[in-house]
C-alpha positions as CSV (number, residue, x, y, z in Angstrom):
1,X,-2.2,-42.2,-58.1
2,X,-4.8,-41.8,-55.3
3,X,-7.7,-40.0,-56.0
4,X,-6.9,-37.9,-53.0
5,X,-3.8,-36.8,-55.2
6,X,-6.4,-36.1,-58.3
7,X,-8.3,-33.3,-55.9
8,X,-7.0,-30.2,-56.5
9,X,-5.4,-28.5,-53.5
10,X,-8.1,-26.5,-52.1
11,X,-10.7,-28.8,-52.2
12,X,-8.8,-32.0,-50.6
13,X,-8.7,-29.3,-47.3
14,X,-12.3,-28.6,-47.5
15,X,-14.7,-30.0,-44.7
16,X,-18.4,-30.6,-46.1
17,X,-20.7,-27.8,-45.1
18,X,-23.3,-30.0,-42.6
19,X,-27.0,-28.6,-42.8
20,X,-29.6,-28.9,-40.3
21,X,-30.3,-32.9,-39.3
22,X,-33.6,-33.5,-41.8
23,X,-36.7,-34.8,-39.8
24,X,-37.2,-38.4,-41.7
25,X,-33.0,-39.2,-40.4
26,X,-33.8,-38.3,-37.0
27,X,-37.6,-40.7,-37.2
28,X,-35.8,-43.3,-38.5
29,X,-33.3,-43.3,-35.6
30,X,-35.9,-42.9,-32.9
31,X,-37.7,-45.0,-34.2
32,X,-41.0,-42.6,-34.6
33,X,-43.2,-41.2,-36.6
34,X,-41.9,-37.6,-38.8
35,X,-45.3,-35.8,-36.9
36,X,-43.9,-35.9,-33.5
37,X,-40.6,-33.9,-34.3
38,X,-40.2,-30.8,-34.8
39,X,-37.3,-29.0,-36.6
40,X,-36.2,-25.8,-35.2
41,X,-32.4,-26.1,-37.0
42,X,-32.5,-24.3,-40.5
43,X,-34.1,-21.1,-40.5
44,X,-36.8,-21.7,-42.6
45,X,-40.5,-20.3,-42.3
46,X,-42.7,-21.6,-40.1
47,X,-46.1,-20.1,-42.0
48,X,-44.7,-22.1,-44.9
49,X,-45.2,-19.8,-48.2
50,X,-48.2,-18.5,-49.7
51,X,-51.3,-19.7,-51.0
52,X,-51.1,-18.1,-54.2
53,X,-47.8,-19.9,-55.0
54,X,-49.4,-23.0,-54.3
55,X,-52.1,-22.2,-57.2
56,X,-49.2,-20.7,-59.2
57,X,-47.2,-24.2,-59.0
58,X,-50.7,-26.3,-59.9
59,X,-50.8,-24.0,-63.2
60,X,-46.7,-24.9,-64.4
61,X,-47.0,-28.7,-63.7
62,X,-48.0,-29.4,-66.9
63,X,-44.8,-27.6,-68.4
64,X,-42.6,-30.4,-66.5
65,X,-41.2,-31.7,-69.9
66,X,-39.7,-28.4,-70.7
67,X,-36.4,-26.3,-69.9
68,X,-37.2,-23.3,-67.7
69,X,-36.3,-20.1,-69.5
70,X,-32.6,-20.1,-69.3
71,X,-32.8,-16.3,-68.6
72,X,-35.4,-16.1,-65.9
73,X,-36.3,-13.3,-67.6
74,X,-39.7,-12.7,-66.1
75,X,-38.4,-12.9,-62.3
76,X,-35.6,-10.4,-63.4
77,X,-37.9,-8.0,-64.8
78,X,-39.7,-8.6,-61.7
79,X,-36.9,-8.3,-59.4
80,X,-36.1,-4.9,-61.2
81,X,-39.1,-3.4,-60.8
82,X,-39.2,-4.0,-57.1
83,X,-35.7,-2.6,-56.9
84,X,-35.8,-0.2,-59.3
85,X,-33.0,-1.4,-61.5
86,X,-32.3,-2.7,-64.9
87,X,-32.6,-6.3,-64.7
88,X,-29.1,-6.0,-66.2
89,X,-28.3,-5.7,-62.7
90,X,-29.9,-9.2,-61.5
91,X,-28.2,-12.1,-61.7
92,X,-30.4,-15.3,-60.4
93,X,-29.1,-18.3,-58.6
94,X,-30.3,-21.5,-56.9
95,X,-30.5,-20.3,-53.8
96,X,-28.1,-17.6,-52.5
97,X,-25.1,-20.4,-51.7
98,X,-25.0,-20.4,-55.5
99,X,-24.2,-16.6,-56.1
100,X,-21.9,-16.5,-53.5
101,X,-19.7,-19.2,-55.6
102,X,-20.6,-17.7,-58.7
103,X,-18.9,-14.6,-57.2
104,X,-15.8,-16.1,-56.3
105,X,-15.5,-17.9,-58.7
106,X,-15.6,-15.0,-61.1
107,X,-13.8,-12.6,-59.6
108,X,-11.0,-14.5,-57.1
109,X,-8.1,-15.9,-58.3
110,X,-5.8,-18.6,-56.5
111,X,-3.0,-17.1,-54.2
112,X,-5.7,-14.0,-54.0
113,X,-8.0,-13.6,-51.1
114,X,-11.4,-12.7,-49.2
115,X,-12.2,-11.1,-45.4
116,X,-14.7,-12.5,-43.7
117,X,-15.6,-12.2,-40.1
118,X,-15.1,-14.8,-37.4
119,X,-18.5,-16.9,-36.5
120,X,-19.8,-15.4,-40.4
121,X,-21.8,-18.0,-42.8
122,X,-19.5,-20.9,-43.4
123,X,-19.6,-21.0,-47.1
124,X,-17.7,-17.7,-47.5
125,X,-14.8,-19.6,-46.7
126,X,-15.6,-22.6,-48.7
127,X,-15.8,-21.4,-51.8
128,X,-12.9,-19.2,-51.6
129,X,-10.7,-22.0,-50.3
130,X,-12.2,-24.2,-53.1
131,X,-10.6,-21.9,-55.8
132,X,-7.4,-22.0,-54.0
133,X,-7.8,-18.2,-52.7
134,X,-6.4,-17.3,-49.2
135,X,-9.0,-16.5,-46.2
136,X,-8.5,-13.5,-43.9
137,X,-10.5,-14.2,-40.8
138,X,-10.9,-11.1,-38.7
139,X,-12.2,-11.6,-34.9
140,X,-15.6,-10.6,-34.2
141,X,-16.9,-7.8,-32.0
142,X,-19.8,-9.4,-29.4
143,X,-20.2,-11.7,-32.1
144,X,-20.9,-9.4,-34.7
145,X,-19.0,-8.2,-37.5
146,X,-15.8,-5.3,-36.7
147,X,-16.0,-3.9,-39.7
148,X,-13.2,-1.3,-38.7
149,X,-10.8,-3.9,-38.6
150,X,-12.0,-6.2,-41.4
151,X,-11.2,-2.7,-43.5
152,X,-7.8,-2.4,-41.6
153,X,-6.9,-6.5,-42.4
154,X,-7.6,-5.7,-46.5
155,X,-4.4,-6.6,-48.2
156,X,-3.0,-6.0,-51.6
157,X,-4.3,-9.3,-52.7
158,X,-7.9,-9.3,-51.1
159,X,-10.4,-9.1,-54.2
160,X,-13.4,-9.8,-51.9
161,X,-14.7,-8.7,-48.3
162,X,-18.6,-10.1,-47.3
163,X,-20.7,-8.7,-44.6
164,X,-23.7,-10.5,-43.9
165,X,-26.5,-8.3,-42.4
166,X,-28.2,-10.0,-40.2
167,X,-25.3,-12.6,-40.0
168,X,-25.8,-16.3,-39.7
169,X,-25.3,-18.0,-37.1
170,X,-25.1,-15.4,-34.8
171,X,-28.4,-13.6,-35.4
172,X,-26.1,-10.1,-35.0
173,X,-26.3,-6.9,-37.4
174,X,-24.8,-4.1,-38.1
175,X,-25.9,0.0,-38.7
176,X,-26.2,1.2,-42.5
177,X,-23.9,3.7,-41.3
178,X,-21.3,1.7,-40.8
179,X,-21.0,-0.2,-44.0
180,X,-22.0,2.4,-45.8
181,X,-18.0,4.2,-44.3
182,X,-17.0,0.8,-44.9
183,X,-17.6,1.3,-48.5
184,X,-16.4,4.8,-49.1
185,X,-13.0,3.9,-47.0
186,X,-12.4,0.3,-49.5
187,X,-10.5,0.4,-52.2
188,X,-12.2,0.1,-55.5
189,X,-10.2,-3.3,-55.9
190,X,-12.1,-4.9,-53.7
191,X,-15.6,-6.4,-53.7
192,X,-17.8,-5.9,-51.2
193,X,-20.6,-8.8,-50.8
194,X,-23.5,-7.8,-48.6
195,X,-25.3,-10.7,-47.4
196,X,-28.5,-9.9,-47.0
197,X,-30.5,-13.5,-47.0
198,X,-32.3,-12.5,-43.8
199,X,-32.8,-8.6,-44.1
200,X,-36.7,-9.0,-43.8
201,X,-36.9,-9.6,-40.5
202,X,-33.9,-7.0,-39.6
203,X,-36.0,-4.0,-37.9
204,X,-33.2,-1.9,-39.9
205,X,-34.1,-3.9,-42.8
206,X,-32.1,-4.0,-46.0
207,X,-30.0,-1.2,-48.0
208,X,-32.1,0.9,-51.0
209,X,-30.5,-1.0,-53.9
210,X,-30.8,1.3,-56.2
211,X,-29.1,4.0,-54.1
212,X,-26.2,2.5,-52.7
213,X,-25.3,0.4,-56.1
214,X,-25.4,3.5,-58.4
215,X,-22.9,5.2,-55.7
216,X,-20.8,1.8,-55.1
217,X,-20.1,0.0,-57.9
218,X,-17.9,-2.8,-56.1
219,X,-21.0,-3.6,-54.1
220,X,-22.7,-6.9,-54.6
221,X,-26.3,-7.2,-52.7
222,X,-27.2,-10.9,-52.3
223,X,-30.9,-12.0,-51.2
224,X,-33.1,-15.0,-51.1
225,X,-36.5,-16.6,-51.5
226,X,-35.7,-19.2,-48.8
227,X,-36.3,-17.6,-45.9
228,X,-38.8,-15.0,-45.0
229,X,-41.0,-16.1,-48.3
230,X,-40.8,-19.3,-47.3
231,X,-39.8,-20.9,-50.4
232,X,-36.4,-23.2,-49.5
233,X,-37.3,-25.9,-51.3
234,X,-37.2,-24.3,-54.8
235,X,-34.1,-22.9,-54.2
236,X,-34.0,-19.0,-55.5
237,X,-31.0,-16.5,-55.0
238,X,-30.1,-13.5,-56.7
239,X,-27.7,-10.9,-56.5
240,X,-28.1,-7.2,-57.6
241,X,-25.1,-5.8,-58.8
242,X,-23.5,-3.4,-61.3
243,X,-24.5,-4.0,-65.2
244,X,-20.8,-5.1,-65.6
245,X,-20.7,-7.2,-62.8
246,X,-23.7,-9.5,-63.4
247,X,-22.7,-9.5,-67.4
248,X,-19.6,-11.8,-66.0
249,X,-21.9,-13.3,-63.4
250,X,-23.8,-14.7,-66.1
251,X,-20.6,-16.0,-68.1
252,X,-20.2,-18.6,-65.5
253,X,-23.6,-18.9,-64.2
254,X,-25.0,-22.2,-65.3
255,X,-27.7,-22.7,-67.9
256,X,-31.2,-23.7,-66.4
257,X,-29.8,-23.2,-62.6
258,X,-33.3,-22.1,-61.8
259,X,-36.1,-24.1,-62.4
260,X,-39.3,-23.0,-64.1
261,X,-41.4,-23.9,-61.0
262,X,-39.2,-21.6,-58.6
263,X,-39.3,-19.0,-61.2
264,X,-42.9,-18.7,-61.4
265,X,-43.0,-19.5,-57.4
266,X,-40.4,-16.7,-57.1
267,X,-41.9,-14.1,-59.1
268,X,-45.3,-15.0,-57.6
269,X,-43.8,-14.5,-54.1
270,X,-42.2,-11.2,-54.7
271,X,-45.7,-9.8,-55.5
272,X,-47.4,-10.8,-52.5
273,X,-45.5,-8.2,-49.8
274,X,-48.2,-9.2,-47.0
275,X,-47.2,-12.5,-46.6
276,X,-43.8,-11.2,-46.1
277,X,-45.1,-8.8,-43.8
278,X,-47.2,-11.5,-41.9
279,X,-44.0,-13.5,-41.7
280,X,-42.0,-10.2,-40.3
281,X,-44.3,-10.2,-37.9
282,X,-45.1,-13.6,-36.7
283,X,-41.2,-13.7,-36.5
284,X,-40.9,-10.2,-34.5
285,X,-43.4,-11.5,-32.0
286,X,-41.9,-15.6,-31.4
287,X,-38.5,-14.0,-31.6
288,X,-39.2,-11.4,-28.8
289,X,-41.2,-14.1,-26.6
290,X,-38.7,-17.2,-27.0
291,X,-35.5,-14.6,-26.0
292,X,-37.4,-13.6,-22.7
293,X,-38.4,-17.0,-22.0
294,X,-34.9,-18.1,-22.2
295,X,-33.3,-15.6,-20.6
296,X,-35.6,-16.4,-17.5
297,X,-34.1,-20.1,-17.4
298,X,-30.2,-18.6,-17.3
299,X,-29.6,-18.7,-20.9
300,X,-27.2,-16.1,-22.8
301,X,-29.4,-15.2,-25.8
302,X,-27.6,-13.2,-28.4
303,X,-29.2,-10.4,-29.9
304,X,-30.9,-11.6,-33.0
305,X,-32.2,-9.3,-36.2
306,X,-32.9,-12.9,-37.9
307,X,-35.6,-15.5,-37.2
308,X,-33.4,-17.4,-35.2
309,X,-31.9,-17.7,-31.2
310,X,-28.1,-17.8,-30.9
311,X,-28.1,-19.5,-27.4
312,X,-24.6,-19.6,-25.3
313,X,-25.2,-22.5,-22.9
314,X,-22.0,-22.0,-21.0
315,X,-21.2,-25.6,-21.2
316,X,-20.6,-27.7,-24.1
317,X,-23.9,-28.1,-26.6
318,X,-23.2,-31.4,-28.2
319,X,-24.7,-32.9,-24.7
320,X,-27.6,-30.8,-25.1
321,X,-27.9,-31.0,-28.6
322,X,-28.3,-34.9,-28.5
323,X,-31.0,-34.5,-25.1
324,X,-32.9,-32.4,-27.3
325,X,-32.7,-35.2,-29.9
326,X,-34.3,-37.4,-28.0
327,X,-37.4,-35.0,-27.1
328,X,-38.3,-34.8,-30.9
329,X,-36.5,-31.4,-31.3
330,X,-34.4,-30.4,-33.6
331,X,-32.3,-27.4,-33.4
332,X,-28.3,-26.3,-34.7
333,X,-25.2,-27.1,-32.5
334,X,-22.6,-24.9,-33.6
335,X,-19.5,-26.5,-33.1
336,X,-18.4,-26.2,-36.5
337,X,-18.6,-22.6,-36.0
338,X,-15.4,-22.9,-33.5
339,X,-18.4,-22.3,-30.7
340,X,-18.8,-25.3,-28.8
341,X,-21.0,-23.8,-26.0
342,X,-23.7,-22.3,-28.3
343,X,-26.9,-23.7,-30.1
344,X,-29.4,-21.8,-32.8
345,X,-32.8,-22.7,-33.1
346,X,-35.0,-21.1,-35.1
347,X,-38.3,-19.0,-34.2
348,X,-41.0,-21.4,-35.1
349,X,-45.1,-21.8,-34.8
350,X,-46.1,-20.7,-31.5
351,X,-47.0,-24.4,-30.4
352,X,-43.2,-25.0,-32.1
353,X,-41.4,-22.7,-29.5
354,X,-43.6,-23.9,-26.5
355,X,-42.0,-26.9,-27.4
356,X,-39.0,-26.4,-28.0
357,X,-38.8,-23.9,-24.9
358,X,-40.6,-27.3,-22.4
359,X,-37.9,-29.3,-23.8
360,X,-35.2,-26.6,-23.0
361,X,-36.6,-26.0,-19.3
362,X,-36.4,-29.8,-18.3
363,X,-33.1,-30.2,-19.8
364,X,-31.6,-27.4,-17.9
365,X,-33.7,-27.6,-14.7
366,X,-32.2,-31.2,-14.8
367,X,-28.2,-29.8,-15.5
368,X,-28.6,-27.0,-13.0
């Protein structure tokens, strides 16, 4: 027996999920030093994180011998005060990717399924199609979620429907409104995942938790500290949920899936709101500049509630792509998104998007 015929059946169709090209791959293939590229592909925050999780770190090195607290129950209570829930309604994860699996894995059987939207956040897919459940792919509207029809292609067998707001890779959002009749309309069968890894830089920003999950029960809020609190290295998710919900969460949720420095980075993080707001702003500001800039040269820029571009090109990006390479810069190509012609790069430092935008200018003044 090949080990191909070991894999079960949903996994042996799965294509690896590719993240952003690191820096040190692309240094070693030019053949330069990591200082003169710049990486503009994965979202993360250009301000870094804050000082006081620095100091917070220095304190829990000398507690590297020891299991985290299996619980996290400091960040939970932490995360419930925020929210103003019981933190029997927070579930933690490492990193957001590992609560969206968690979900599936918990409550979507094989020969079940999920909705998602066309262009949505990959892994939807691939962890649904990794427990052998069916995907429902409903065609987006502008690039953005149709939520109308995402409700209208729910079948008797769907256990799971995910909306992310802002969604990735597209940048694109949608009104509270419209979720919000999403949800009433749903049946009660149905989980509805709201994606919200990027909702502090929506101008919208995200739903009141503690609202809408007292009035939806089926709804799952999903959030992270790798984005705008500039902590993707440590790797912290969580989802906010029903009691009931997270209770089964935490049956498959893996012991020590959080580590005691991105707890105490994490909890240290959620306290210090004016680095978040800094961040929001910073990213309001690039994001607003870069879009006019680019607009100027011929580019399509997608509306974007994220701290990130979605560029149509009009032509195919993998030429692009590899020209931008070459310059030092890294940004997304977004052909395993089934869209060929676009590119995302994300809102960096200023002197980050001046470079990013000189690179852009030469390359297209060259193909024009």
């Amino acid at each position: 027996m090949s080990c191909e015929d070991r894999v079960v059946p949903g996994v042996r169709r799965l294509s690896p999920y590719q993240p952003g090209k690191p820096i040190a791959e692309l240094a070693r293939e030019l053949g330069c030093p990591e200082e003169g590229i710049i990486k503009l592909a994965s979202n993360e925050n250009p301000l870094g994180c804050s000082r006081r999780i620095r100091e917070a770190i220095e304190l829990g090195v000398n507690e590297l011998a020891r299991y985290p607290d299996g619980s996290g129950y400091d960040l939970r209570q932490a995360l419930a005060g925020f929210y103003h829930l019981s933190p029997a309604q927070v579930t933690l994860g490492n990193g957001s990717n590992d609560v969206l699996e968690m979900l599936v894995r918990t409550f979507v059987a094989p020969g079940q399924s999920v909705v998602v939207s066309e262009y949505a956040f990959a892994i939807y897919a691939l962890v649904a199609q990794a427990v052998g459940a069916g995907v429902i792919e409903v065609p987006a509207r502008k690039y953005g979620h149709d939520l109308t029809a995402m409700l209208h292609a729910v079948t008797a067998e769907t256990r799971m429907l995910f909306i992310a707001n802002p969604n990735n890779p597209t940048g694109t959002s949608v009104p509270h409104a419209a979720i919000r009749s999403l949800l009433e309309a749903v049946s009660d069968q149905v989980m509805v995942v709201l994606d919200e890894a990027y909702f502090e830089y929506a101008e919208q920003g995200g739903v009141e938790a503690s609202s809408w999950l007292q009035r939806y029960p089926n709804l799952v809020i999903c959030r992270t500290f790798s984005k705008a609190y500039g902590l993707a290295a440590l790797r912290v998710g969580y989802a906010l949920s029903a009691p009931d919900v997270a209770g089964y969460l935490n049956r498959v949720r893996q012991p020590f899936n959080v580590g005691s420095l991105s707890l105490r980075a994490a909890e240290v993080a959620l306290s210090d709101q004016d680095f978040v707001l800094q961040s929001r702003n910073a990213n309001r500001q690039g994001r607003q500049d870069m879009a006019q800039r680019l607009q100027a040269l011929g580019l399509s820029v997608l509306p974007s509630e994220g701290n990130f571009l979605c560029l149509g090109l009009g032509r195919p990006a993998a030429a692009v792509y590899q020209q931008l390479l070459q310059q030092g810069v890294i940004v997304r190509p977004l052909m395993g998104y089934r869209m060929p012609e676009h590119i995302r790069v994300t809102i960096g430092t200023d002197a980050e998007n001046a470079r990013f935008y000189q690179a852009m200018q030469q390359i297209w003044t060259q193909l024009s």
